[in-house]
N, C-alpha and C positions, 0 to 999 in steps of 0.2 A: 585530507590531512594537511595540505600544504598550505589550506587556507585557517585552518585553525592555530596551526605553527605563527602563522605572520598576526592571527589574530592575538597568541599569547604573547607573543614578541611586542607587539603593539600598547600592551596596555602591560607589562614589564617596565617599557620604558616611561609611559607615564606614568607609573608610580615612582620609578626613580627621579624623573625628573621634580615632580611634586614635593618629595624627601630631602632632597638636596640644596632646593632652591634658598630655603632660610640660611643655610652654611656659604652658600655661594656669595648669597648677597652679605653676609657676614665680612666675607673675606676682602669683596671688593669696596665695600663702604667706607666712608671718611671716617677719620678716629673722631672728631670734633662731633660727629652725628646726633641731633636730636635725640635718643634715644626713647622717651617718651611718645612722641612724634612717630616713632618705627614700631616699638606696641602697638600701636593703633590701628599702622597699617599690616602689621602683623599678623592682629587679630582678626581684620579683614580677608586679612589672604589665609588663615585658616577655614576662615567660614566657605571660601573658593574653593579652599584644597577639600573641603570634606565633600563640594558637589563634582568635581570630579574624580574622586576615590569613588562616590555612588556612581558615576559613569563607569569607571574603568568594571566596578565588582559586576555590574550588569552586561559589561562587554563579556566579563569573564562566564558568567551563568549563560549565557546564550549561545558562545563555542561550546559550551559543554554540555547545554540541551543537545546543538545540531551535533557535537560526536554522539550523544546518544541516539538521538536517531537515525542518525547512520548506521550504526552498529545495533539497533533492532531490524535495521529494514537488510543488513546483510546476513542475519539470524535466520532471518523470516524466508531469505531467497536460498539458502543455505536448505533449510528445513526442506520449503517446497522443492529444490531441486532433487533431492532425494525421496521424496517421496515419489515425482513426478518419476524418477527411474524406477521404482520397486512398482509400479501401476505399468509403467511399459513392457517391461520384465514378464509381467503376468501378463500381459496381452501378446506376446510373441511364445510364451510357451502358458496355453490356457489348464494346465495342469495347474499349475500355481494359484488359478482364481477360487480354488475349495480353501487356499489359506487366509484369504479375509472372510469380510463377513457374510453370510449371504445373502439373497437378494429379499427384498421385503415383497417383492409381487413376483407371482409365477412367469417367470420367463425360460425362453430357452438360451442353450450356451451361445447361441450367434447372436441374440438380443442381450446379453448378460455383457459379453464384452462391447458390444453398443456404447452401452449405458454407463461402462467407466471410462471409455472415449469420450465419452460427453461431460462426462465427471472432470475429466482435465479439464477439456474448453471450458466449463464455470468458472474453474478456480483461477484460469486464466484471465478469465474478465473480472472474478471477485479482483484480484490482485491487484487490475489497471485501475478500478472503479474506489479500489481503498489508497491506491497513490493518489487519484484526482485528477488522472491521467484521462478521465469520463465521464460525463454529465450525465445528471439525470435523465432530462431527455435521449442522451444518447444511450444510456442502457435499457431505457424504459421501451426506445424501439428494435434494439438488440433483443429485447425478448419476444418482442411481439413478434419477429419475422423467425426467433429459435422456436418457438412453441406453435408454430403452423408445421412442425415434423411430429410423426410419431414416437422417434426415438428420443426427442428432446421430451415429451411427454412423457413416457414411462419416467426419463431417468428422474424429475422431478417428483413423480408418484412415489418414487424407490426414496428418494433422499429432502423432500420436504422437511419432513420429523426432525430431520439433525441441524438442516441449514437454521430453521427455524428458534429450534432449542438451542443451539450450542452457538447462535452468532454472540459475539465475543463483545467486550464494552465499548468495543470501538465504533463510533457512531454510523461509519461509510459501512459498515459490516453490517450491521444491524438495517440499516437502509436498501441494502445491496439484498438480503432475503426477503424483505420485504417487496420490494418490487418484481423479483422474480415469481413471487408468489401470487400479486394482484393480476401480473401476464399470465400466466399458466390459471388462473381462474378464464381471464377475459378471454383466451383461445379456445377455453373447453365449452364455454358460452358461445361462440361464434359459432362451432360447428366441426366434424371430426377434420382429427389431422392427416398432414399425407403419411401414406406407408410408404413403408421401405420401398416397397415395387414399384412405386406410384412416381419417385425422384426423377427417373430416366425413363427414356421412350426407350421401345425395345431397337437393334438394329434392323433395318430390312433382310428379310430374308433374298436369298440370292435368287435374281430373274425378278421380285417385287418391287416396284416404284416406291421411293419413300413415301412416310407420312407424310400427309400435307401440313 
């Protein structure tokens, strides 16, 4: 905001200045003055003042893009923040998860809240990856190393349909399912993923030597 202030401030005063200048030069000029002569450059220095009027009004449309996106992208964190607590909500008391939607593949209630744990972490990368906060490449291997789990698989099984239908006109959004999509083919191609069990070696049992 402070830089928008200084930016309106900024081009306030060069239109004042611009405004003023023929009164000014008025006042201090000699009575005797060509006047003919001051037409001319007059007329000159309107054709100046009208390219920096088109400067200043583009100063001006460009603070007032960047407040507007400011003010979608604190909309937007606004939104997700709240939503991001009604999902936590339901995962600390799992009574609450018959109030959304249900699951599109049979799962059970311990795989069910999995899979909107993992529903966060998407939207947390959708989010970095629509700031530009994330290159292609670097999400294109963020999936490849998410979709070698099992529960990163369902949850895609479960929510493809929407990411896919409902990414917005926003082009990183649109990109962003897209890629999630071409990974979760290319992992299901490679071969099964790890299960839950599969993450952690069990601990030794007591008197057993560790695994090697």
């Amino acid at each position: 905001m402070g830089r928008i202030v200084w930016i309106a401030v900024a081009v306030a005063a060069a239109l004042g200045i611009v405004l003023m200048t023929p009164f000014l030069l008025m006042a201090v000029g000699p009575k005797d003055a060509d006047w003919a002569k001051l037409s001319q450059i007059s007329q000159a220095y309107g054709a100046l003042s009208v390219i920096l009027s088109a400067v200043a009004l583009a100063g001006v449309a460009a603070s007032l893009a960047y407040q507007a996106r400011q003010t979608r992208i604190a909309t937007e964190e606004t939104t997700w923040t709240a939503h991001r607590e009604l999902l936590l909500l339901s995962l600390a008391k799992p009574e609450f998860l018959t109030c959304w939607e249900p699951p599109s593949v049979p799962v059970t209630l311990d795989e069910w809240r999995r899979i909107v744990y993992t529903n966060l972490i998407l939207q947390d990368w959708e989010k970095t990856y629509t700031f530009g906060l994330m290159t292609d490449a670097q999400l294109t291997r963020t999936f490849e190393l998410h979709f070698q789990g099992q529960t990163a698989r369902d949850h895609w099984r479960n929510s493809r349909e929407n990411y896919l239908r409902y990414a917005d006109a926003n082009r990183r959004t649109q990109q962003f399912a897209r890629v999630a999509d071409r990974s979760y083919d290319a992992a299901v191609a490679a071969g099964p993923a790890v299960s839950v069990g599969g993450y952690f070696v069990q601990p030794p049992m007591p008197g057993q030597p560790p695994p090697a």
